[in-house]
Every structure is written in structure tokens, then in C-alpha cells.
C-alpha positions as CSV (number, residue, x, y, z in Angstrom):
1,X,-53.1,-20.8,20.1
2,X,-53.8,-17.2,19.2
3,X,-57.2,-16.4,18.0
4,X,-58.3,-14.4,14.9
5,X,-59.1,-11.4,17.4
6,X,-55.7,-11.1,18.4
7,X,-54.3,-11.7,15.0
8,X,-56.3,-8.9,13.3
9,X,-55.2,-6.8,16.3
10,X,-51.7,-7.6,15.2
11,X,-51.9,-6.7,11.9
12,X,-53.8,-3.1,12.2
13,X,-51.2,-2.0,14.5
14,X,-48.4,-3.6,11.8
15,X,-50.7,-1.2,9.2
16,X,-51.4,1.6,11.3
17,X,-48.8,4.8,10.9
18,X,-46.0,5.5,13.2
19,X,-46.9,8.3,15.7
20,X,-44.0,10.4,16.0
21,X,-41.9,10.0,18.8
22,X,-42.9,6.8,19.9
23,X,-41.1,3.7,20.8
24,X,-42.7,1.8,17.7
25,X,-41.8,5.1,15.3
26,X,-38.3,5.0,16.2
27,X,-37.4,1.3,15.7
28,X,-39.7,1.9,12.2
29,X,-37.2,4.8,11.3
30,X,-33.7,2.3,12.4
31,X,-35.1,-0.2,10.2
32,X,-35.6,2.0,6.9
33,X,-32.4,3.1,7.5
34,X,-31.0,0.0,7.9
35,X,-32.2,-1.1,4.8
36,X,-31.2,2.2,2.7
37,X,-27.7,1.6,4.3
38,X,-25.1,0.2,1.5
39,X,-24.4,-3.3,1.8
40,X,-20.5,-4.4,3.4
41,X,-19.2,-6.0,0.9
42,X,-15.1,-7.5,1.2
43,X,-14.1,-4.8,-1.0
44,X,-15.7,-1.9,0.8
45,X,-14.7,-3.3,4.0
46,X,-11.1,-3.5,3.2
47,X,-11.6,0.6,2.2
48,X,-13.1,0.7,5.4
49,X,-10.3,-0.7,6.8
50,X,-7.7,1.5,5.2
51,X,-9.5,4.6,5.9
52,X,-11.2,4.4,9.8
53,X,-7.6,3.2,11.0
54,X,-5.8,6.1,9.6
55,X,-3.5,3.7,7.8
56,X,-3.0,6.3,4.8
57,X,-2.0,8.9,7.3
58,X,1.1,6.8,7.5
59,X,1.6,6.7,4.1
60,X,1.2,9.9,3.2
61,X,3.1,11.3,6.2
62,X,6.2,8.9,4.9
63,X,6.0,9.5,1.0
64,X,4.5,13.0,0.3
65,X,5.7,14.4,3.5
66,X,8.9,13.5,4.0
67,X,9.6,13.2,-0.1
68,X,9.2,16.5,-0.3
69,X,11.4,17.7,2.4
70,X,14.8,16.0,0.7
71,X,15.0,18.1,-2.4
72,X,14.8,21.7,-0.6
73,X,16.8,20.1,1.7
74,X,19.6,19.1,-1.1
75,X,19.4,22.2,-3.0
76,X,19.6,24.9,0.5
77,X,22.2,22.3,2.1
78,X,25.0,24.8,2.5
79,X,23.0,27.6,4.0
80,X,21.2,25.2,6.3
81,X,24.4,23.9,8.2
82,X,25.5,27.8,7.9
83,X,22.4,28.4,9.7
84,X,23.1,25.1,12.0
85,X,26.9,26.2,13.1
86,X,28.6,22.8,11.2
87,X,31.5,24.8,9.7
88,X,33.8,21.7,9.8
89,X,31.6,20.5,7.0
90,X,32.2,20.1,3.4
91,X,29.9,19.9,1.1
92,X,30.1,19.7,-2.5
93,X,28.5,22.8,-4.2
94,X,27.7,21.4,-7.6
95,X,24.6,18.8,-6.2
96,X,22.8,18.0,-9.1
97,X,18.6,16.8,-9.6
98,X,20.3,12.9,-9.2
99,X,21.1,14.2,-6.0
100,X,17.7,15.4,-4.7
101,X,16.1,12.0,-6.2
102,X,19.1,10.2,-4.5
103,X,17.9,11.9,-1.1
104,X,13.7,11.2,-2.0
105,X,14.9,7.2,-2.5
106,X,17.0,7.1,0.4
107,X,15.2,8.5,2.8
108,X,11.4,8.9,2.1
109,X,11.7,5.6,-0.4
110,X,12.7,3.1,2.5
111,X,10.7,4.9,5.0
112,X,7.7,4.2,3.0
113,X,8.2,0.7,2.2
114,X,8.6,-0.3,5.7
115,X,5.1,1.3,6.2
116,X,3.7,-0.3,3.4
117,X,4.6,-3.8,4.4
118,X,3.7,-3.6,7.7
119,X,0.4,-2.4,6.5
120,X,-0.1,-5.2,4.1
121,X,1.2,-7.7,6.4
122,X,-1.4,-6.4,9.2
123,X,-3.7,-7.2,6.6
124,X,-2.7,-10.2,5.2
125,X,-2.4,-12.1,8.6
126,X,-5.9,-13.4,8.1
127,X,-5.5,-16.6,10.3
128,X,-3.7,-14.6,13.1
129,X,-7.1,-14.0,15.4
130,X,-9.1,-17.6,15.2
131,X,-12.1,-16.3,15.9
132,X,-11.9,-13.6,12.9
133,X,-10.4,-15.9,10.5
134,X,-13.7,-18.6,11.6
135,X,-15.7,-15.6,10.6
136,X,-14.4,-14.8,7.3
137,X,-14.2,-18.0,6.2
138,X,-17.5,-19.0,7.0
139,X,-18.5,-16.0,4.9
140,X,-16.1,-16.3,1.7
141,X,-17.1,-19.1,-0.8
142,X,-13.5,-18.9,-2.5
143,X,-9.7,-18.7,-1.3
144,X,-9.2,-15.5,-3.3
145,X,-11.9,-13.1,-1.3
146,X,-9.5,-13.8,1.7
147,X,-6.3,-12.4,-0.1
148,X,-7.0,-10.4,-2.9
149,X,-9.5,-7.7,-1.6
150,X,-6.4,-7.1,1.0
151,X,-3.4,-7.2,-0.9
152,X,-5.3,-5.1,-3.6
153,X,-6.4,-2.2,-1.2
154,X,-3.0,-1.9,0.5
155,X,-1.7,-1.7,-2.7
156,X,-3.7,0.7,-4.1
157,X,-3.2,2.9,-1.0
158,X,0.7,2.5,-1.1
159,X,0.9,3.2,-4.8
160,X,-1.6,6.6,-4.1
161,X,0.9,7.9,-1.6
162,X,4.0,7.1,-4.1
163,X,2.2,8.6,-6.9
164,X,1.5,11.9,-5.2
165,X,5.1,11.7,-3.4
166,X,6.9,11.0,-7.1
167,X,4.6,14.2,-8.6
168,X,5.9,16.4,-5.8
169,X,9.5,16.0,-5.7
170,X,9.8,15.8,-9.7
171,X,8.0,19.4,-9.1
172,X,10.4,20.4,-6.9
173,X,13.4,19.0,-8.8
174,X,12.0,20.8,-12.0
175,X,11.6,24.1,-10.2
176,X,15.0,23.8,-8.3
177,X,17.3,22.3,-10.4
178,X,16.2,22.9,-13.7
179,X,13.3,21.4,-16.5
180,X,13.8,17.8,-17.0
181,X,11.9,15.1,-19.4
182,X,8.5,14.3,-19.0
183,X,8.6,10.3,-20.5
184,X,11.7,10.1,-17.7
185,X,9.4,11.1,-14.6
186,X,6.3,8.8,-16.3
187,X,8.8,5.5,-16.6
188,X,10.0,6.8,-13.4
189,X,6.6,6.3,-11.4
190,X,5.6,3.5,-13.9
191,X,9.0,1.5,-12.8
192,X,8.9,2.7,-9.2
193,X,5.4,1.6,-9.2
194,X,5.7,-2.0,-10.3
195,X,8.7,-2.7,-7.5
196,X,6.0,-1.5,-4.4
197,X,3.6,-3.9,-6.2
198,X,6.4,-6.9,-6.1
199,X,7.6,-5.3,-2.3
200,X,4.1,-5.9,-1.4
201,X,3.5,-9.7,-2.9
202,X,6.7,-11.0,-0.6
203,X,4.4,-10.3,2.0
204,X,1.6,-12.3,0.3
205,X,4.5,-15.0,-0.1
206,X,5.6,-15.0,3.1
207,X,1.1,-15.5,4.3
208,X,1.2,-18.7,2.5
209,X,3.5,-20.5,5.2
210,X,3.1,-17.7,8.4
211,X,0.2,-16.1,9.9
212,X,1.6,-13.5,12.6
213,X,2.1,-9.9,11.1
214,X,5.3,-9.6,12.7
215,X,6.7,-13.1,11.4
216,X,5.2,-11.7,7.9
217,X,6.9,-8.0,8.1
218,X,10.6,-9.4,8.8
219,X,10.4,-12.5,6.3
220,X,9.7,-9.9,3.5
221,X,12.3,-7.5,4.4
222,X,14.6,-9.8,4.9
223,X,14.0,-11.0,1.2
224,X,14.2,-7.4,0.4
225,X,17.0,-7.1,1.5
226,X,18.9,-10.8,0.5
227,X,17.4,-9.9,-3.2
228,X,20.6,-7.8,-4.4
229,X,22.7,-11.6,-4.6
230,X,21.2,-12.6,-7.9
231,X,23.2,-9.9,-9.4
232,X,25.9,-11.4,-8.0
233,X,25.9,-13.9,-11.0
234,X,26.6,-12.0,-14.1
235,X,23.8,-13.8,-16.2
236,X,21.3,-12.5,-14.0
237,X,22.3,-9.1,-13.5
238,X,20.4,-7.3,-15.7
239,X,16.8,-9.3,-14.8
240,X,17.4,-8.8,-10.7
241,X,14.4,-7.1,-10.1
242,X,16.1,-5.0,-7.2
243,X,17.4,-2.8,-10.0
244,X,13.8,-1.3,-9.7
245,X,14.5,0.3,-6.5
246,X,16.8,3.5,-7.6
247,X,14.8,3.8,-11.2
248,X,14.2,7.8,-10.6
249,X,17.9,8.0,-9.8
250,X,19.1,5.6,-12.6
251,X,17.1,7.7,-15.4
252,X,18.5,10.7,-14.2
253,X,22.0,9.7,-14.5
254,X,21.4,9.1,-18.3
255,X,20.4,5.6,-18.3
256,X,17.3,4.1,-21.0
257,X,14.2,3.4,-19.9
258,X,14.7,0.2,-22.1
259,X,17.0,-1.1,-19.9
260,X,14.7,-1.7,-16.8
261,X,11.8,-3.8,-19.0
262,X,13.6,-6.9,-18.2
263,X,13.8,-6.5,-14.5
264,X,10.1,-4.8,-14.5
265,X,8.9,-8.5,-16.5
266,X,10.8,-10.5,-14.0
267,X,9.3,-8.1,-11.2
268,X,5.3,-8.7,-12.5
269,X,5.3,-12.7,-12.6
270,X,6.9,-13.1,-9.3
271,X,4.1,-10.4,-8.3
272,X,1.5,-13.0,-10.1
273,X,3.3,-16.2,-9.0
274,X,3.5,-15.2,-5.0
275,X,0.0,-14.0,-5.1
276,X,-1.4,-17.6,-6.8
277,X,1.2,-19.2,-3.7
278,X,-0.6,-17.0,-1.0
279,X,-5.0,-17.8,-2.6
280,X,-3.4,-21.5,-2.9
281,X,-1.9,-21.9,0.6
282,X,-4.4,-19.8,2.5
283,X,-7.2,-21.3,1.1
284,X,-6.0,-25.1,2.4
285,X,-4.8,-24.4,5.3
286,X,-6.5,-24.8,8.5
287,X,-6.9,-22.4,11.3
């Protein structure tokens, strides 16, 4: 049993200052800092996440980047084969702005998506390591704090680096090939914007039934790429979503903004329904 000697002991060295430099100063200072030190919460860790890993490096090396290379490239075409030695070449010499945003979509557009899915489907594999996914869920009261604070971040990051990638290149394709409207490079990004978002629920889709990254990243290209066939049925053809992924080009070559709200409604409740599929699934199913 400890006496009253040694408890009064115990408390004037728990009450007596730190002398500097000492074992018991140090461990004092770690603690205050410790508790200054902002909790982790899902959110902030997913940010973490994003950031530490150098994730957006990819993004922004595939959008901004690369999206800015393709309407120099476009507009200077003839005197940069000149300069390569491709005489056999023709070229036509009238390339227009739909051309430059035809060479952004093509090129720095699919680029980026594959990015951005295998980023959100590195994140969304939450029962891929047991002994992480026994962690979080010990720690998460609802299914939603297991999907949302991922798909969210990812998406927030891929939309950043299109935003910044659509800014630059209608820049460039204003400065290069002539003024163009304002409202048709704001539905533009607005459109472009809502088909990453649907992009990036497939994944979410494809987490309700799989839980490898891998098994995640090829089931939601491969609906990417199978989503064209509704069109195939001329009812449907002007509510396939897919029509979302040439926007910049299709409001260059003259068509209305008005004519991509029906694909863009169709686009944001599949976005909603998928990511009710994945809390649903994910939240019931066991590791």
C-alpha cells in the first residue's frame, strides 16, 4: 500500500515546474503538444491522404499539364513536323478551336480519368487490407463515414485538376484561335464536371460487390466504355449520359447548352443512386 509520505511526494514533483532539459521537461513539452495538435478526424484524414501520397501530382500532371500541351500543339502542327522532318504528311491548314478542344478531350481527357479512377478506387477498396478495414470499422458508428469522406475527397481533387485544366486550355484556345463565349466555357466545365462526378460513382458501384482496387478500376472502365450502347436505341439517345464526355467539343461545334440537361439529370441520380448502393452494401457486408 503506498503511504501518505510517498503520495505527497508524488504530487509536489506532479506540481513542481519542469527544469529545462530534463527527461521530465521534455515528455511535459510532447504532451502540450500533443494536446494543441488538431484532432484526425475521417475528413482531414482522407486530405491527408490525398496530399502526403502525392496523389494530386498525378492529377495535375494529366489534366493541367498535358491539357495544355494539345492546343499549342494543334495550332503550331505544321511547323512542328517541318521542324520534325514528316514531309509526307498532310495536314489540313484550316484547324479550328473544336480542334484544340478535340485534342484536350482526347488526349489529356482520358488520360485523366484513368487517374482519377484508379485514385478513387485505391480509396474506395476499404475491405481490401482486413486489418485496416477491422480498424475503421471499429471506429465509424455509420456505413456512410466509410464511403463518403473517400469518394468526396477524390472527387474534389479530380474536379480541382479539371477545373484548372478546362481554365487553361479555354485560355489558350481564346488567345490562339480567336475570343469565344464565356456561358459556352462555364456549361462547358459545369457539364464536363458532372460526368467525372458520375465516372467516379461507377467505382463506388463497382465497391458494393468487389473489394480489390484492381477488380474496382477495370469494372468501371469497362462500364465506361460499354455506356455508348444505350444510344444505340433511339429513345434513349438523347438521355445517354456518355454524351457528357465531348461537351467542350459539342458546344464548340454550335450545339445548345439545353441539349445536354437531359443527359446531365440522367448523369446526377445514377451519381446519387450508386453512391446509396455502395453506403448500403459496404455497410453489411462482412470483412
Amino acid at each position: 500500500m503506498t503511504s501518505r509520505s510517498d503520495t505527497a511526494a508524488a504530487d509536489v514533483r506532479a506540481d513542481a515546474p519542469a527544469v529545462p532539459g530534463t527527461r521530465y521537461a521534455r515528455t511535459a513539452a510532447a504532451a502540450a503538444a500533443v494536446r494543441r495538435r488538431r484532432p484526425l478526424g475521417l475528413w482531414r484524414l482522407e486530405v491527408l491522404r490525398v496530399v502526403r501520397t502525392k496523389r494530386w501530382l498525378l492529377l495535375f500532371i494529366a489534366y493541367p499539364v498535358l491539357g495544355s500541351a494539345g492546343p499549342i500543339i494543334v495550332r503550331h502542327i505544321n511547323s512542328i513536323l517541318s521542324a520534325l522532318g514528316a514531309d509526307g504528311v498532310d495536314v489540313p491548314t484550316d484547324l479550328t478551336a473544336d480542334a484544340a478542344m478535340t485534342s484536350y478531350v482526347g488526349v489529356s481527357g482520358q488520360i485523366g480519368l484513368l487517374v482519377a479512377l484508379g485514385m478513387c478506387a485505391a480509396a474506395l477498396a476499404v475491405d481490401h487490407r482486413p486489418g485496416l478495414a477491422a480498424f475503421y470499422r471499429t471506429r465509424t458508428c455509420r456505413p456512410r463515414q466509410l464511403v463518403l469522406p473517400r469518394w468526396t475527397v477524390c472527387a474534389a481533387a479530380v474536379c480541382l485538376a479539371n477545373l484548372v485544366a478546362s481554365v487553361i486550355v479555354w485560355a489558350e484556345i481564346r488567345w490562339l484561335f480567336g475570343p469565344v463565349r464565356t456561358d459556352l466555357m462555364l456549361y462547358g466545365i459545369f457539364f464536363s464536371t458532372i460526368y467525372l462526378l458520375m465516372a467516379l460513382s461507377l467505382v463506388a458501384g463497382a465497391a458494393a460487390f468487389l473489394r480489390r482496387p484492381v477488380a474496382l478500376f477495370g469494372t468501371a472502365l469497362i462500364a465506361l466504355i460499354l455506356s455508348p450502347l444505350p444510344r444505340l436505341w433511339k429513345p434513349l439517345r438523347g438521355w445517354s449520359p456518355d454524351k457528357l464526355s465531348s461537351v467542350e467539343v459539342g458546344l464548340l461545334d454550335g450545339h445548345e447548352p439545353g441539349s445536354y440537361a437531359g443527359p446531365a439529370a440522367v448523369a446526377v441520380m445514377l451519381t446519387g443512386t450508386l453512391l446509396a448502393l455502395s453506403v448500403w452494401r459496404i455497410g453489411r457486408r462482412e470483412m
